[in-house]
C-alpha positions in Angstrom: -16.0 -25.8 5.0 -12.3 -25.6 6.0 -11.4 -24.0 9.2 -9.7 -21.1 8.0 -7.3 -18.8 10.0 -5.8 -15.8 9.5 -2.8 -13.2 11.4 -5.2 -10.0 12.7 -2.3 -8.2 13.9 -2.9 -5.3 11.9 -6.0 -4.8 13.8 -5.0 -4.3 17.0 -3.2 -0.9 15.6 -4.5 2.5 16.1 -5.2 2.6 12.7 -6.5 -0.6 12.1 -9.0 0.1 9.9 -6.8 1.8 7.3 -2.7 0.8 6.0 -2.5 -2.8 6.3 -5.9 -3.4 8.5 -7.6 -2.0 5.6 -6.1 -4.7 2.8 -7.1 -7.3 5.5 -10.5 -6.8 5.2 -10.4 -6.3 1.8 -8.9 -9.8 1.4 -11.2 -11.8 3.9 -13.9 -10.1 2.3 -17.1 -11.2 3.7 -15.7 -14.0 5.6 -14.0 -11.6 8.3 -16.4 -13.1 11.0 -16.4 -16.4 9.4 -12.6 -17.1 9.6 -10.9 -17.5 13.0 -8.4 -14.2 13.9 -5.2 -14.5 15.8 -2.9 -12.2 17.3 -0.6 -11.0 20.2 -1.4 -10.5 23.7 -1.8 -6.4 22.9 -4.8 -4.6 23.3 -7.5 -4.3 20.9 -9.4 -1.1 19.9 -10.5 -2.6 16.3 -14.3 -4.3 17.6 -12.9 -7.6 15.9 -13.2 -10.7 17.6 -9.8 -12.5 17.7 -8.2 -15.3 19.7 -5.0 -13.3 21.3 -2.5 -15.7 23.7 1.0 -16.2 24.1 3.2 -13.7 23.4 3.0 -9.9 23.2 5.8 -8.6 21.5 4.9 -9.8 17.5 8.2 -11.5 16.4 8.1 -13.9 19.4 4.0 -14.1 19.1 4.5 -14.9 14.8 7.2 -17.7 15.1 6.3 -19.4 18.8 2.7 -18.7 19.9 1.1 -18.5 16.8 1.7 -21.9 15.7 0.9 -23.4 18.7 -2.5 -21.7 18.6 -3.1 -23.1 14.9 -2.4 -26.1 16.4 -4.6 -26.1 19.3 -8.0 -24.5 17.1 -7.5 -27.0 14.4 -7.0 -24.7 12.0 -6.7 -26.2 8.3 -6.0 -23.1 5.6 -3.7 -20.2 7.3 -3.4 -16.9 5.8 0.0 -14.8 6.3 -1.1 -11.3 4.8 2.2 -9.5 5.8 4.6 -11.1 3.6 6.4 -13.3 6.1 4.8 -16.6 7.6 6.2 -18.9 11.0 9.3 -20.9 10.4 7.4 -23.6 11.9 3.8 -23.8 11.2 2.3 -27.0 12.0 2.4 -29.8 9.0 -1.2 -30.1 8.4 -2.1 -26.5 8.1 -1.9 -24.8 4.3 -0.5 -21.4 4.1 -1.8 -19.0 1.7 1.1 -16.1 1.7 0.2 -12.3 0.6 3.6 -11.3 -0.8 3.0 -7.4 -1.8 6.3 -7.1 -3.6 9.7 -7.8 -3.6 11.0 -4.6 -2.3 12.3 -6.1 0.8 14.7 -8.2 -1.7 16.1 -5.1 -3.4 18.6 -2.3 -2.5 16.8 -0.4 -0.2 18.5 -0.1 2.8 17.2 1.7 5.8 19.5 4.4 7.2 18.9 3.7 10.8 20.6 0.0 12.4 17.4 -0.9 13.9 15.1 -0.6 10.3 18.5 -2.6 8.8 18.0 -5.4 10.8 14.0 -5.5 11.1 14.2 -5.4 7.2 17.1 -8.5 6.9 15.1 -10.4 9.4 11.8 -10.1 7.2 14.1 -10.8 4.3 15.5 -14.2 5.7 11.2 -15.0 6.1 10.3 -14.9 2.9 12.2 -17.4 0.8 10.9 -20.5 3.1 7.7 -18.9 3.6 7.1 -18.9 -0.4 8.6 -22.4 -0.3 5.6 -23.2 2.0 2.8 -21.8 0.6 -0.1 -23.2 -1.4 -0.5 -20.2 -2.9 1.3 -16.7 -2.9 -1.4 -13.9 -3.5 0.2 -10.5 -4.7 -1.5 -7.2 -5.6 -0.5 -6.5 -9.4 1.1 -8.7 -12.4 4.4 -7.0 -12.2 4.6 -7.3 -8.4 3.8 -11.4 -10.0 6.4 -11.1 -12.6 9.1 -10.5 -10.2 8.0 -13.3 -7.6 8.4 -15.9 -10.3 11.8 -14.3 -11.4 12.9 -15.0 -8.0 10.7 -18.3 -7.3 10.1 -19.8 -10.4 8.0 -22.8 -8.6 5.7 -20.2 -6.6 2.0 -20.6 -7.3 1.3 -16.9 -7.7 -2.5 -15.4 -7.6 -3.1 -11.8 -8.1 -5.6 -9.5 -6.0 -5.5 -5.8 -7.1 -5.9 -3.7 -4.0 -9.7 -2.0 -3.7 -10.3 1.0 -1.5 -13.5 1.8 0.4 -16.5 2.7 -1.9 -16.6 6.4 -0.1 -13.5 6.8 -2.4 -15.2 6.8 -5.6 -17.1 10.6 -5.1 -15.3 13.1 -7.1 -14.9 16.9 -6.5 -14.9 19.1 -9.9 -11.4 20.3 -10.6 -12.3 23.8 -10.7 -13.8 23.6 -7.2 -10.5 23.1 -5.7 -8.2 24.4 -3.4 -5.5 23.4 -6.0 -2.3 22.3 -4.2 0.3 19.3 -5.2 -0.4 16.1 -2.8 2.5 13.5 -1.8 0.9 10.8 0.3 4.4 8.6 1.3 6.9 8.0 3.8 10.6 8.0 4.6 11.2 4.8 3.3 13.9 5.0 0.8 12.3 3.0 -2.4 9.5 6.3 -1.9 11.8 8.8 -3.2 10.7 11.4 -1.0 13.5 13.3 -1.3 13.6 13.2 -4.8 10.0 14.7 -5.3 10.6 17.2 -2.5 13.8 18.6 -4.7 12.4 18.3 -8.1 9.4 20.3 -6.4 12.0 23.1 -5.1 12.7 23.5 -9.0 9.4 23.6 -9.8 9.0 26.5 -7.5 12.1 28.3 -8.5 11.0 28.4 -12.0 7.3 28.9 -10.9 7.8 32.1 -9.0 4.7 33.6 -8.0 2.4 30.7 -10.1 4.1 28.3 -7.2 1.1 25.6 -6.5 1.3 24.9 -2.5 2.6 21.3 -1.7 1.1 19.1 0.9 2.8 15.9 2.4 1.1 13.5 4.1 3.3 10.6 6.0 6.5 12.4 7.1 5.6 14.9 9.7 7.3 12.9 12.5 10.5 13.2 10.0 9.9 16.4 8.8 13.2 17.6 10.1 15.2 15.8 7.7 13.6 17.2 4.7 12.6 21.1 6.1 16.4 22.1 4.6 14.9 21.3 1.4 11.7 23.4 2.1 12.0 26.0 4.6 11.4 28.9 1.9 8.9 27.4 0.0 5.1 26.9 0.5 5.1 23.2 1.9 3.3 21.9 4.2 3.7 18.6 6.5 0.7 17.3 7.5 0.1 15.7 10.9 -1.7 12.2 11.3 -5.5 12.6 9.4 -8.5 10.4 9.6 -9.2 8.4 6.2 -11.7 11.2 5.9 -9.4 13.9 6.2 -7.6 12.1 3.6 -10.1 11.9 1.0 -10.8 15.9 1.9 -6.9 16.3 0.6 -7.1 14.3 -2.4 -10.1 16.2 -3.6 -8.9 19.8 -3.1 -5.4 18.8 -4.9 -4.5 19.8 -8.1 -2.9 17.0 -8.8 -0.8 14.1 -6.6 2.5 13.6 -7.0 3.9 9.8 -6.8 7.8 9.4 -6.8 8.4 5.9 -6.0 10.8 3.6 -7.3 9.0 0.7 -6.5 5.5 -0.4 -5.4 3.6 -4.0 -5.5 0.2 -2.0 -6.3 0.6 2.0 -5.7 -2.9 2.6 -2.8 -2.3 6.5 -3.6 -2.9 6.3 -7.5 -5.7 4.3 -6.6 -7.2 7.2 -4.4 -6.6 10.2 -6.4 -7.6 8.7 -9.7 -11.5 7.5 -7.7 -11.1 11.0 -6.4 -11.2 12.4 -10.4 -7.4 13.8 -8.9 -4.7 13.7 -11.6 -1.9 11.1 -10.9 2.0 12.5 -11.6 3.3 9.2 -11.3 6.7 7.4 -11.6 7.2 5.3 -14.7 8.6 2.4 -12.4 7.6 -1.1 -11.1 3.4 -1.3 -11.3 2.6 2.0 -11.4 2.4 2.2 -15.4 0.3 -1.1 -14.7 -2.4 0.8 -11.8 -2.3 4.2 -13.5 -2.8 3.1 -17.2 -2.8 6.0 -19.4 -4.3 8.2 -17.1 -1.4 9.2 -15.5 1.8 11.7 -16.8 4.8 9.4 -16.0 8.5 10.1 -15.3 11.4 8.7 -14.8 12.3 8.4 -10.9 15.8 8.9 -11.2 15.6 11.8 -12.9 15.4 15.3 -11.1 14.6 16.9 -14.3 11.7 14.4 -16.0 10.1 15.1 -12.4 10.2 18.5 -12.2 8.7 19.0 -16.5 5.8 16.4 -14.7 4.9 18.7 -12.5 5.1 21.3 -14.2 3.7 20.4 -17.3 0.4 18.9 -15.4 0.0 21.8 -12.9 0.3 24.4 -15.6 -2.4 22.8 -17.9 -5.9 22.9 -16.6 -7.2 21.4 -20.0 -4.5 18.2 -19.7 -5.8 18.0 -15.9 -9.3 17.9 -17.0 -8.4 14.9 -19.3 -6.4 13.2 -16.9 -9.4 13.5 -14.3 -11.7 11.8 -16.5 -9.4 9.0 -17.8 -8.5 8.5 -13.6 -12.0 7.8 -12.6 -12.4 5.5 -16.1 -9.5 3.6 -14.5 -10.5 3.5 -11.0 -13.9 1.3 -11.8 -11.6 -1.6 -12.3 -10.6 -1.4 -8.5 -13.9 -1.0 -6.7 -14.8 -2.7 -4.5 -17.6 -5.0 -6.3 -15.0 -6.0 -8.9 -12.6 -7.3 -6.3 -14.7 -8.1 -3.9 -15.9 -11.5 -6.6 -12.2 -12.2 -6.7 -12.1 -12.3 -3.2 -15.0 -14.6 -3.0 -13.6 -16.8 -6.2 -10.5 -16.8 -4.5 -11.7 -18.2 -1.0 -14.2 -21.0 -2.5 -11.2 -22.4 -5.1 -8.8 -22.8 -1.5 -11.3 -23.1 1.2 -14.1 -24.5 -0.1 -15.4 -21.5 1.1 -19.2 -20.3 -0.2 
């Protein structure tokens, strides 16, 4: 077998077991203890055993110690899961680059300088990074599409996204608390904005039928959408455990899924193995996740959103349908079925068994 290596960074957040830690593990599979970790010089609350030297600050750690390290544990087959990979990694080693999407190439531009320049530094990475790799893995065939549009000569692989199998228990509509779910950020390519005004429509018109709505990922921004909200029955929801997640997906009426562009789409995933109805835009891979389980709407328009909403919250029979067809859906993303593409994957590059 090859020595294989691989960037843990993601572990040695807080959160490391869920975001991008959780992908990670996904994508090493059952070789996590196998394969040889690396990261920066941080601490480590994940349990995993990685090598950490050199640097502890992440960009001076991914283009000068890491390398070096590769170097010195003879590593063969080097896996970037982040999108980016070292300018210079050592001549012998093989990178296999995870390239989520190509938002980072489109016109998304943080508001703040320092996300502007983070984001045109990662974007100056990834052209000679896919120029490196053996293979770039991606999470959907659209998110594929558009890596060959841009590099024609990339060896492209996809691996959908799985989510843990405690995912896959759903709660009977009609047992539920009933509120609208967003699970996002502030990024712009989310359209949080746009969902949080086409939902202050759907109240106006609702009235005293208003369905609650509860936002999960922008309670440290919260004060740069509260104009929007501060008469209406929203609610911004502080950090939750994964479980605390799950408990929110399966008391919702339905989520609620603005983006205008996503490599895979991890919240369709979750409410649909939840049985939760997916109000989704028809943008990038979504249509390609969602399938026709979803109600889909254009993301650029205020007033497709807003019938969406109110078209799936105002129809328990349609919800009902959408449940079923969700769950349908979802058994093409558990974790058995990608887990033997995972293991396909690593024996075809690694000689891995």
């Amino acid at each position: 077998m090859r020595r294989v290596g691989y960037d843990g960074q993601a572990f040695l957040s807080p959160n490391g077991g869920t975001g991008k830690g959780l992908q990670l593990r996904n994508l090493l599979g059952p070789f996590l203890h196998r394969f040889t970790g690396f990261a920066s010089n941080s601490p480590n609350p994940s349990g995993i055993s990685l090598i950490q030297e050199g640097a502890a600050r992440y960009n001076l750690w991914q283009q000068f110690s890491l390398p070096a390290s590769l170097r010195r544990h003879n590593i063969d087959v080097f896996l970037a899961p982040y999108n980016t990979a070292p300018f210079f990694l050592p001549s012998r080693v093989e990178l296999l680059l995870v390239l989520h999407d190509t938002t980072l190439m489109k016109e998304f531009r943080k508001a703040d300088l320092k996300g502007k320049l983070r984001d045109r530094y990662r974007r100056m990475q990834i052209p000679p990074s896919v120029a490196r790799a053996r293979v770039v893995v991606t999470v959907s065939q659209h998110a594929r599409s558009e890596i060959l549009a841009a590099f024609p000569k990339a060896n492209v692989r996809v691996i959908p996204c799985t989510i843990d199998e405690a995912w896959f228990h759903p709660e009977p509509l009609s047992n539920r608390d009933g509120h609208l779910l967003m699970v996002t950020s502030s990024a712009p390519h989310k359209n949080a904005l746009g969902a949080i005004e086409a939902y202050a429509r759907y109240a106006h018109r609702s009235g005293s039928e208003t369905r609650p709505l509860k936002i999960v990922g922008l309670s440290r921004e919260a004060g740069l959408y509260r104009a929007k909200t501060e008469s209406l029955p929203v609610e911004y929801v502080p950090f939750v455990t994964e479980a605390e997640l799950r408990g929110l997906y399966r008391n919702a009426a339905a989520l609620i899924f603005p983006s205008f562009a996503e490599g895979f789409g991890i919240p369709m995933l979750e409410a649909m193995a939840t049985g939760t109805p997916v109000i989704a835009a028809r943008a990038t891979s979504l249509p390609e996740v969602g399938g026709d389980a979803a109600i889909y709407f254009d993301p650029q328009s205020q007033e497709e959103m807003t019938s969406a909403i109110e078209k799936v919250l105002g129809d328990d029979q349609l919800r009902q349908e959408m449940a079923r067809k969700g769950l349908a859906k979802a058994e093409e993303y558990r974790p058995a079925v990608i887990g033997k593409q995972v293991v396909d994957f690593w024996h075809e590059f690694a000689g891995v068994n």
